[in-house]
C-alpha positions in Angstrom: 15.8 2.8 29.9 19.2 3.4 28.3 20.5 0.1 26.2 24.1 -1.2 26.6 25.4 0.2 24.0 24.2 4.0 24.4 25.5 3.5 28.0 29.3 2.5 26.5 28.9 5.4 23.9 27.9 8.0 26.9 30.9 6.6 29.3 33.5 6.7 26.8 32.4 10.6 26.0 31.9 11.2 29.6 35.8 9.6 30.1 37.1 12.4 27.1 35.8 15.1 28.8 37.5 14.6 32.2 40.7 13.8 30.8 40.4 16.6 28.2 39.6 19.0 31.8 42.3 17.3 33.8 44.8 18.2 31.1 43.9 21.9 31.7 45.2 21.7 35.2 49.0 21.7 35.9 50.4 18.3 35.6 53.3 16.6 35.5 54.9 15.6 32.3 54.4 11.8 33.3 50.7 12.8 34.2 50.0 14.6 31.1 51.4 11.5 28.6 49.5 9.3 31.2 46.3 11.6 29.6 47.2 11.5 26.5 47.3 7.7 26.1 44.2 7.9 27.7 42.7 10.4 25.7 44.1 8.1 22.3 42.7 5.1 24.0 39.0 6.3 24.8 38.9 7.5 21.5 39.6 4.3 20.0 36.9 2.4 21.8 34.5 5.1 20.8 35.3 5.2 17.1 35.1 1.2 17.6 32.1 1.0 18.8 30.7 3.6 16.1 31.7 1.4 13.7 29.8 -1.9 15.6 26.9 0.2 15.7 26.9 1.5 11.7 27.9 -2.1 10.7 24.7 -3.5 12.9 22.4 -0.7 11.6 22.9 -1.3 8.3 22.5 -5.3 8.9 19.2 -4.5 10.3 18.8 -2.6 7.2 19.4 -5.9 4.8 16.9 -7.7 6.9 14.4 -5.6 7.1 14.7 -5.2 3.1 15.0 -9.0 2.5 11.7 -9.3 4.7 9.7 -6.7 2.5 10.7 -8.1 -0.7 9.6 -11.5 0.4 6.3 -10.6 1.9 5.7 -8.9 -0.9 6.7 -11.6 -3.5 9.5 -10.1 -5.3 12.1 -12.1 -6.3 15.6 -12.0 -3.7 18.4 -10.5 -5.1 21.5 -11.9 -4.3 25.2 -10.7 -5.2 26.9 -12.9 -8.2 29.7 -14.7 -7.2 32.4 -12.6 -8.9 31.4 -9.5 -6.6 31.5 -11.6 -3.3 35.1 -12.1 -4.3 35.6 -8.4 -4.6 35.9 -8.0 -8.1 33.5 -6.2 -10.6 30.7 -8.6 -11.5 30.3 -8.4 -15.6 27.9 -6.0 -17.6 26.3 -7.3 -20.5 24.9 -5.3 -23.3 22.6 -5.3 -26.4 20.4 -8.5 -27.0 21.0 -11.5 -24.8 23.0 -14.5 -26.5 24.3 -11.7 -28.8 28.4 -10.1 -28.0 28.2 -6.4 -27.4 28.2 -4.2 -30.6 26.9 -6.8 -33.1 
């Protein structure tokens, strides 16, 4: 059986390809913009849904990572709190307690 999802992804395609035929047909000018919003609009949902599906892949990705690592008693890794607010989280070199290059 064919999930939700894969049945939005094949409709959407299915959509492109009659509009992209229809436009190959003589049309009005008011017809053909009619398309092409169309044609802009399906695309959009597609490329949307694309993105719901890499974003929920690589979730699923996280978890199944986290879950290993636990089972397996290694220590979780978690991002500091200066990358969470987007900036570059700090590098330390040389012996700990010591500044760099002494």
């Amino acid at each position: 059986m064919i999930d939700f999802k894969t049945a939005q992804v094949r409709r959407h395609q299915q959509n492109l390809e009659r509009y992209c035929r229809l436009l190959a047909t003589e049309l009005t000018n008011l017809q053909r913009q009619y398309l092409h919003k169309r044609i802009a609009e399906e695309y959009a949902q597609l490329k949307r849904l694309e993105k719901a599906a890499s974003r929920a892949t690589a979730w699923q990705d996280d978890t199944r990572v986290e879950q290993m690592a636990s089972s397996s008693g290694l220590a979780k890794v978690s991002a500091s709190p200066a990358s969470k607010l987007g900036t570059k989280p700090e590098i330390h070199h040389g012996v700990a307690g010591s500044p760099s290059g002494v």
